[in-house]
Wavefront OBJ file of the C-alpha trace (Angstrom):
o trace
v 40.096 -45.975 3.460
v 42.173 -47.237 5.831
v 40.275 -47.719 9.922
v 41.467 -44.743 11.349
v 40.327 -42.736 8.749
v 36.579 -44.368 8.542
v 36.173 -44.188 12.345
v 36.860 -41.046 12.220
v 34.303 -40.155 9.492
v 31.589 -42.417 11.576
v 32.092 -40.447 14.133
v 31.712 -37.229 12.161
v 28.593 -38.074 10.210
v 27.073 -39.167 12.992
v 27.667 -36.305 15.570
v 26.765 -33.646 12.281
v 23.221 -36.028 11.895
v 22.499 -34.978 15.911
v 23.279 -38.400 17.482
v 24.400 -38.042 21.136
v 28.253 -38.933 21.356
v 27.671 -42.700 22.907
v 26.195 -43.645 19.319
v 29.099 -42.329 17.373
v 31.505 -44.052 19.934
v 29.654 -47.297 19.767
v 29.268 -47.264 16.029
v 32.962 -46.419 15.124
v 33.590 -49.553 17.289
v 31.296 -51.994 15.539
v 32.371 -50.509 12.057
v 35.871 -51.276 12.960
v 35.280 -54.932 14.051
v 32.823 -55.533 11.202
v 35.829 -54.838 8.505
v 38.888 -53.927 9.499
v 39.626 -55.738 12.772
v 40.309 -59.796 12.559
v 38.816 -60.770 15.667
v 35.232 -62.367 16.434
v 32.600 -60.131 17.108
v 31.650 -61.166 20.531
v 35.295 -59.575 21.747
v 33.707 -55.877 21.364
v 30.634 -57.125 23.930
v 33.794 -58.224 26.070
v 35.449 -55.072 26.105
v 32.389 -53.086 26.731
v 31.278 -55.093 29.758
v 35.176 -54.634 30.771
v 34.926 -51.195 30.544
v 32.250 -50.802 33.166
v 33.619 -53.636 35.442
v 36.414 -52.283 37.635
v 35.271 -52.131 41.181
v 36.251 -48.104 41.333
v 33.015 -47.440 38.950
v 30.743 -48.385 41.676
v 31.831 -44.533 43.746
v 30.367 -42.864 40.667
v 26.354 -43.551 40.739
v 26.973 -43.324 44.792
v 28.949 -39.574 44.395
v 26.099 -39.061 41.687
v 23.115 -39.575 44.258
v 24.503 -38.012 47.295
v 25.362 -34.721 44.993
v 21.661 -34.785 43.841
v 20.687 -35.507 47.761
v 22.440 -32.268 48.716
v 21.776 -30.035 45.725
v 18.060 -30.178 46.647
v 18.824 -30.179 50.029
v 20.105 -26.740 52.364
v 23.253 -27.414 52.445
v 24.221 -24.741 50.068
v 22.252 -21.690 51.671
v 24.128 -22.798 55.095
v 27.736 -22.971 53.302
v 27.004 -19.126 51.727
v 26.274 -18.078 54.704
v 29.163 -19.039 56.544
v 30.991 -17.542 53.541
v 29.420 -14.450 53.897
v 29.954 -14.033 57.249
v 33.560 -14.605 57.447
v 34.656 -12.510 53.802
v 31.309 -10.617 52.958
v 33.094 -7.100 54.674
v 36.212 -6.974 52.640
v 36.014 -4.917 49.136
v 34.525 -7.766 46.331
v 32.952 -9.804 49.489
v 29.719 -11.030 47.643
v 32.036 -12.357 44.624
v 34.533 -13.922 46.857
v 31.759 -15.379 48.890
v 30.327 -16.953 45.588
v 33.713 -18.104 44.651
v 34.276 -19.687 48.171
v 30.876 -21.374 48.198
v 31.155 -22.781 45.054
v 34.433 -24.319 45.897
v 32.694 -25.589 49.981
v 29.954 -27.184 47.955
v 32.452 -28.561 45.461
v 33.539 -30.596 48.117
v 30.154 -31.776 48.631
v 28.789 -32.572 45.294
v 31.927 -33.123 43.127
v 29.601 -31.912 40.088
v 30.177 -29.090 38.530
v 27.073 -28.893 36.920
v 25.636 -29.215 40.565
v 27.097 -26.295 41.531
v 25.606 -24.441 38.857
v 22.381 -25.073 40.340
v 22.938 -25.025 43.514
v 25.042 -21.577 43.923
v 23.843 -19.788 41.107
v 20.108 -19.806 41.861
v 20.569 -17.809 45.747
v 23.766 -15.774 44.454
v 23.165 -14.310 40.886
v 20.072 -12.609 42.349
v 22.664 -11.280 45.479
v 24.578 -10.128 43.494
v 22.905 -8.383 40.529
v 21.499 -6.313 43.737
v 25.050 -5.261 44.971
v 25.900 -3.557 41.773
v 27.814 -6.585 39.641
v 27.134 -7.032 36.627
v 25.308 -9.787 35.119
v 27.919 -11.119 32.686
v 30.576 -10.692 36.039
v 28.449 -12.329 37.942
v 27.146 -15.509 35.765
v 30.962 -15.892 34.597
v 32.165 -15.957 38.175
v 29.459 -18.741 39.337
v 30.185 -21.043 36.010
v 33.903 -21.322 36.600
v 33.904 -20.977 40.135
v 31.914 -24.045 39.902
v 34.773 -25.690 37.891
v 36.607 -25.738 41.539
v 34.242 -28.840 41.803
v 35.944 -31.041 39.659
v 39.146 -30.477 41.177
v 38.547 -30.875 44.807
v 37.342 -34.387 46.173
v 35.370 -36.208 44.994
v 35.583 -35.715 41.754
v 33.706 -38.089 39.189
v 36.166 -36.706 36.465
v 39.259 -38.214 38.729
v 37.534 -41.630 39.370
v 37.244 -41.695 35.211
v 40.896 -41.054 34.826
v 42.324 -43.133 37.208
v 40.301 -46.052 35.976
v 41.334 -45.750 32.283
v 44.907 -44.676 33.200
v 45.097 -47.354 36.119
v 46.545 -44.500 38.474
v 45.346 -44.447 42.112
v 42.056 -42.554 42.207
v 42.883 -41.790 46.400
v 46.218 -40.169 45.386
v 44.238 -38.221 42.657
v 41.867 -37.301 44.876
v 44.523 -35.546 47.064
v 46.049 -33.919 44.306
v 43.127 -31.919 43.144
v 43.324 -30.101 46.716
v 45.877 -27.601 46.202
v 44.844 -26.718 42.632
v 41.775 -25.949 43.812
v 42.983 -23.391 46.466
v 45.285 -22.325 43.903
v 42.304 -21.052 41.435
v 40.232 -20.275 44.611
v 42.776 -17.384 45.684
v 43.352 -16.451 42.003
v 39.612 -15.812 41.746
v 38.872 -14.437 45.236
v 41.800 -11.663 44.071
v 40.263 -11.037 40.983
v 36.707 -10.261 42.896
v 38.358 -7.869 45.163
v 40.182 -5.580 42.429
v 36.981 -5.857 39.666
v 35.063 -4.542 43.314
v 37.373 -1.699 44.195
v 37.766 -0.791 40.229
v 33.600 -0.815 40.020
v 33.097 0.679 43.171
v 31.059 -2.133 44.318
v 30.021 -1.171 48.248
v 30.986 -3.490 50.871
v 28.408 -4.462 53.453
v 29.562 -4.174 57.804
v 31.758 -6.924 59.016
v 29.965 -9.831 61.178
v 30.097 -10.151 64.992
v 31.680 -13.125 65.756
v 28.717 -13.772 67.499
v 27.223 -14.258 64.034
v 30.286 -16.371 62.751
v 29.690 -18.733 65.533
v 26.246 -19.073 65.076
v 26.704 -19.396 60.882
v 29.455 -21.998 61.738
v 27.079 -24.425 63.855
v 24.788 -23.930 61.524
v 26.770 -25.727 58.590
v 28.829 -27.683 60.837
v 27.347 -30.759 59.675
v 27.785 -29.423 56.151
v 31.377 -28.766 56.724
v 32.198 -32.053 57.921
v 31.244 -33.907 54.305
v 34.495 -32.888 53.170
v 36.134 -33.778 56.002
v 34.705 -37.167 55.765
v 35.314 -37.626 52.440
v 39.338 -36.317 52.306
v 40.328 -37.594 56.306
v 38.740 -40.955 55.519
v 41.357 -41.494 52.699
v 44.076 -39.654 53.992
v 43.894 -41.929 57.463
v 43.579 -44.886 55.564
v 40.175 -46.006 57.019
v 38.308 -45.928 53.587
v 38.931 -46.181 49.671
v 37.581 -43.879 47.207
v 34.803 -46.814 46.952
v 34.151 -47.284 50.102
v 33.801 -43.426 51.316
v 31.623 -42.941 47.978
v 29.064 -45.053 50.251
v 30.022 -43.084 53.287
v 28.941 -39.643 51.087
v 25.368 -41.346 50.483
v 24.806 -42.280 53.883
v 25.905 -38.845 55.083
v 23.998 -37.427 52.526
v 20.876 -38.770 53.860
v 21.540 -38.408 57.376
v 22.377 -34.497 56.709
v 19.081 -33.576 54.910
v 16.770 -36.040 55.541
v 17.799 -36.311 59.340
v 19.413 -33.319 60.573
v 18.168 -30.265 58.019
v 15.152 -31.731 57.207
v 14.942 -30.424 54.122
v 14.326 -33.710 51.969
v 11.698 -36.029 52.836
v 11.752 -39.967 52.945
v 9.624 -40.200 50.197
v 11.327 -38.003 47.529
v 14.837 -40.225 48.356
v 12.879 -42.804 45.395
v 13.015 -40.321 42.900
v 15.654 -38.556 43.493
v 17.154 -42.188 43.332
v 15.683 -42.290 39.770
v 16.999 -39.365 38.554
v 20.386 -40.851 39.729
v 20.152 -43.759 37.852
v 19.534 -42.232 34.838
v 22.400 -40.278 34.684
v 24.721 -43.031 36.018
v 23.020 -45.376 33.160
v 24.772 -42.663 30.488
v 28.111 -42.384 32.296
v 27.968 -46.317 32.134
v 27.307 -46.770 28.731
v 30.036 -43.995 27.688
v 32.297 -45.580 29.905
v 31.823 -49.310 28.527
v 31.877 -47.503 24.668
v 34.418 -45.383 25.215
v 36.586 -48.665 26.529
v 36.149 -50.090 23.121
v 36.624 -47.450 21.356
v 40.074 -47.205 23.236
v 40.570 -50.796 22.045
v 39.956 -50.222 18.177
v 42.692 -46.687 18.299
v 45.155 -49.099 20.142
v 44.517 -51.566 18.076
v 45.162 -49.343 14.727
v 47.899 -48.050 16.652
v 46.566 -44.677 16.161
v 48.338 -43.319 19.963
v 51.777 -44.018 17.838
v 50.937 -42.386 14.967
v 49.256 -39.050 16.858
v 52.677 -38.976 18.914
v 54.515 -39.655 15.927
v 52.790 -36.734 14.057
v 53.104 -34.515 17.104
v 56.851 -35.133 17.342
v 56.176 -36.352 20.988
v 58.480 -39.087 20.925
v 61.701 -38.240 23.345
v 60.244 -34.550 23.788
v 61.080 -32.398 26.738
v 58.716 -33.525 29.556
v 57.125 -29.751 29.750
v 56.019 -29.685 26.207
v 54.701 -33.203 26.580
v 52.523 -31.615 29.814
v 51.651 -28.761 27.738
v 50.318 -30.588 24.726
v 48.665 -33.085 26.946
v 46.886 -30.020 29.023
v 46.214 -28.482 25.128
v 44.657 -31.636 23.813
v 42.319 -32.010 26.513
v 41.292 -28.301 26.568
v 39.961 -28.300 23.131
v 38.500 -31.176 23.191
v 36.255 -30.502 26.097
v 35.414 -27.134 24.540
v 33.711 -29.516 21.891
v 32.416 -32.529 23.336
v 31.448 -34.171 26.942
v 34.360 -34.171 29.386
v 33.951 -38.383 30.111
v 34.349 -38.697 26.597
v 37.359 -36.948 26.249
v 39.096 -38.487 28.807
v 38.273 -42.186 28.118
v 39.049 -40.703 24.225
v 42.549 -39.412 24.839
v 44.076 -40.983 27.968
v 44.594 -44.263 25.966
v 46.807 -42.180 23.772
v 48.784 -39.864 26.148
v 49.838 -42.716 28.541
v 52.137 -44.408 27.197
v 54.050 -41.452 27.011
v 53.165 -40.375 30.412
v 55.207 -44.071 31.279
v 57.454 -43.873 28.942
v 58.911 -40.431 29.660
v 58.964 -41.314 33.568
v 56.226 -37.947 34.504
v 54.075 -38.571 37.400
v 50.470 -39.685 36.613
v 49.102 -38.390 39.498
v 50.170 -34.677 38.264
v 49.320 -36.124 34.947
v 45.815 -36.867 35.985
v 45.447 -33.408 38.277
v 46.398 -31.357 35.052
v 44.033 -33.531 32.919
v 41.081 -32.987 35.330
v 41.708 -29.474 35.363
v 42.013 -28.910 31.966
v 38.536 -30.618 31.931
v 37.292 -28.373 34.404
v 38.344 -25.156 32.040
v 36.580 -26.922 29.088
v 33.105 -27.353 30.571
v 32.917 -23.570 31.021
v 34.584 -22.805 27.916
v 32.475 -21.853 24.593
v 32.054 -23.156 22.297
v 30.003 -25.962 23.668
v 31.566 -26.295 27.312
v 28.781 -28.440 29.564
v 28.211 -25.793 32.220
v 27.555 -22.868 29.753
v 24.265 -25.016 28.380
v 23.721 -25.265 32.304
v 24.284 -21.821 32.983
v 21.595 -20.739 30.425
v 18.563 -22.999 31.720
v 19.518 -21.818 35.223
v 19.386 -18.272 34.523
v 17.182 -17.613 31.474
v 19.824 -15.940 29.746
v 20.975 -16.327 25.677
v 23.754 -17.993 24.824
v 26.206 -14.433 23.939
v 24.875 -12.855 27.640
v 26.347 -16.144 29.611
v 29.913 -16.324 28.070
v 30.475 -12.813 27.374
v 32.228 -12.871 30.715
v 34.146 -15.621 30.925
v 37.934 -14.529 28.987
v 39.247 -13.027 32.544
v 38.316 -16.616 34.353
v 39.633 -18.619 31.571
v 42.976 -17.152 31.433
v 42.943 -17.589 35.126
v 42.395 -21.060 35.096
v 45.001 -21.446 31.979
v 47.643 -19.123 34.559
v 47.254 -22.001 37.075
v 47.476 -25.050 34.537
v 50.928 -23.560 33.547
v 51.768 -22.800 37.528
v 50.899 -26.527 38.043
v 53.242 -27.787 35.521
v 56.222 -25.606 36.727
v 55.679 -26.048 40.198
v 54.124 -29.841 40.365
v 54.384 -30.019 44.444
v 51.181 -27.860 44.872
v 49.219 -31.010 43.358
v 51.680 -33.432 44.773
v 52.449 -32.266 48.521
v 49.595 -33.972 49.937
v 49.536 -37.212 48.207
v 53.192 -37.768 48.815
v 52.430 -37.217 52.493
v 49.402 -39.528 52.856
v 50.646 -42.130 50.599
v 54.944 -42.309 50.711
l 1 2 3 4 5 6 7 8 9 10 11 12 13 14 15 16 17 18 19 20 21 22 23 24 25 26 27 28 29 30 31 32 33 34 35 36 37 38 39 40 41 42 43 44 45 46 47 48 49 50 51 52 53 54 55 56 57 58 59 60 61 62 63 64 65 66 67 68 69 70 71 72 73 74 75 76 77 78 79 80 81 82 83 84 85 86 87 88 89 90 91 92 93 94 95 96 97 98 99 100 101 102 103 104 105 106 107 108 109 110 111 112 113 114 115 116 117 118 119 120 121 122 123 124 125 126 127 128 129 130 131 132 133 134 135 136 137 138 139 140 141 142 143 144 145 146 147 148 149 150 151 152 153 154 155 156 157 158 159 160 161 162 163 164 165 166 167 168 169 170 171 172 173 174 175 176 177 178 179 180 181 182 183 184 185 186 187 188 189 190 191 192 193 194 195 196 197 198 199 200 201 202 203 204 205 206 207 208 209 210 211 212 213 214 215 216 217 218 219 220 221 222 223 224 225 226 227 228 229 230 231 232 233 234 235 236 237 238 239 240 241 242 243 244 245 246 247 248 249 250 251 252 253 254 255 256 257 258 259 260 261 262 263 264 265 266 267 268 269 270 271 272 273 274 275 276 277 278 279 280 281 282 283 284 285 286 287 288 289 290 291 292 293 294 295 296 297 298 299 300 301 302 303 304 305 306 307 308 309 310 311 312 313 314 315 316 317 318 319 320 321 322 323 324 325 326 327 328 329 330 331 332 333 334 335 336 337 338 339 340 341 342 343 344 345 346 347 348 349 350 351 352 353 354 355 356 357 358 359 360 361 362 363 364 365 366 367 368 369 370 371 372 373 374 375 376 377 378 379 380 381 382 383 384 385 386 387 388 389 390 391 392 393 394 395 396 397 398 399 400 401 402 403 404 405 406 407 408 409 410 411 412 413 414 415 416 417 418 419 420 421 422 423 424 425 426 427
């Protein structure tokens, strides 16, 4: 067999046999350099340790802990209800509320999987109460949540623009006016599946109120604004305002809310490093792996196969967006993108498209797959969170899907909604 044909079998066997996807990566690598690869052994420990070396990794673990700060922090009580204060009166206002506040916290955590949590404990119960249904409702909080991997930061953007050596600030720009994009989409949807349900509205807010519910997640509301100002100004890098996150993070529960204590910082530090020890070790196997396919010259041959080669740049967009959408229906959305961005780049170059919309359509693709069955992250998230089989917890989803789809094509035709404010901060 030749290598690209036994990797791929590795990989199979393995990931039928149960193995989580950082064995099958790692194996397929040492397979390759054990027989079909000329070059000494001691080259794959290289390119792992590589993969995990750019300075740019060191925002993730920091995004990671100042997400898990927050999520068991208040912070996302105080952002739903400023939501509901301001949109809670018009017809659908608990929905569009939910989709708002997932999107607010987004921009807080940048983890989708966060949001889950963090929205979907207070709001399913809200809104089961109003009337919605429960497949409505749990489909509405798992890809309103997806908003989170589009709007900064985003852990999914730091991934890309790392393996596809595209500025991770610009990127982080970019995923801005997607996100409003899907945000409106979803907010319209709310109000007509309210008005055709005959969902009842509750009375509109004194501004009195809105003041008052405004103060109150001020501090929230000014993560964000850290976070995206800091970059656009100049004053920080994506690096650099990763450690401005964590130190904001503290100071905004620990300090101010006083919801988290001093002493639960060291295991909530823990649980951080944990997760950031997996992310590492995908990252530095999914690196080599990336090494062995450009070494077999597999990207050629996929392109070649495809027809890519000299396409029109739409239907290179749209097979790029395609690729990455089934394969994070499948497997974990870091994997896919250290997988397939080593294959799709030097195309991206080569036929002159923009990385940075590249990357934004990439992430968001990503986004859709981690909701999407069959084995989408947040769906697996979704169903510890709210007790509910498998069938219950995606039997909603189509309507949101095709949304999210609707805007990937949107973003292709018309690029400047991802592109306006990174070609104003950074040209």
């Amino acid at each position: 067999m030749d290598l690209g044909t036994t990797i791929l079998l590795v990989m199979l066997v393995l990931l039928v046999l149960g193995f989580p996807m950082m064995v099958p990566l790692a194996t397929a690598s040492v397979v390759a350099f054990m027989f079909y690869m000329p070059i000494p052994e001691r080259i794959l420990i290289q390119q792992m340790v590589t993969g995990i070396s750019p300075v740019a990794l060191i925002a993730v673990p920091m995004f990671i802990f100042a997400a898990d700060i927050v999520t068991k922090g208040h912070t996302a009580n105080r952002l739903i209800d400023l939501a509901m204060t301001f949109v809670g009166h018009v017809r659908g206002g608990l929905a569009v509320t939910t989709a708002l506040g997932c999107t607010m916290f987004g921009a807080v955590s940048g983890s989708t999987q966060a949001t889950v949590v963090a929205m979907g404990g207070p709001l399913r119960p809200k809104m089961l109460k109003a009337g919605y249904e429960d497949k409505f409702a749990m489909a509405l909080i798992i890809n309103a949540s997806d908003i989170a991997f589009l709007i900064p930061p985003s852990i999914g953007m730091i991934v890309f623009g790392v393996v596809g050596k595209v500025s991770i600030g610009e990127l982080f720009l970019a995923g801005i006016g997607p996100g409003i994009l899907i945000l409106i989409m979803f907010s319209l949807y709310c109000m007509y599946y309210a008005k055709k349900n005959d969902i009842p509205t509750i009375p509109r807010m004194t501004w009195a109120e809105r003041g008052k519910a405004v103060i109150n997640a001020g501090p929230a509301i000014m993560f964000p604004v850290l976070i995206v100002g800091g970059i656009y100004l100049g004053w920080v890098s994506p690096t650099e305002v990763a450690a401005v996150a964590v130190v904001y993070a503290i100071i905004l529960e620990v300090l101010i809310f006083k919801s988290v204590k001093w002493s639960e910082l060291l295991s909530i530090a823990r649980s951080t490093g944990l997760i950031t020890a997996v992310v590492f070790i995908l990252v530095g196997a999914g690196t080599t792996f990336s090494f062995v396919i450009s070494f077999a010259q597999i990207p050629q041959h996929v392109i070649g196969a495809l027809g890519l080669e000299g396409a029109n740049p739409y239907i290179i967009l749209a097979a790029i967006c395609i690729a990455f959408f089934i394969g994070c229906m499948f497997v974990d959305p870091i994997v896919v993108i250290l997988v397939l961005t080593p294959i799709f780049m030097p195309l991206v170059n080569a036929a002159g498209l923009d990385p940075v919309l590249v990357g934004t359509l990439v992430t968001l693709q990503v986004a859709i797959g981690s909701a999407t069955p069959p084995f989408g992250c947040d769906i697996f998230t979704a169903i510890a969170i709210f007790r509910r089989p498998y069938a219950e917890v995606i039997r909603g989803t189509p309507p949101f899907i095709f949304m999210l789809l609707l805007a990937a094509v949107i973003l292709i035709f018309v690029p400047q909604i991802a592109l306006f404010l990174p070609e104003l901060a950074f040209h």
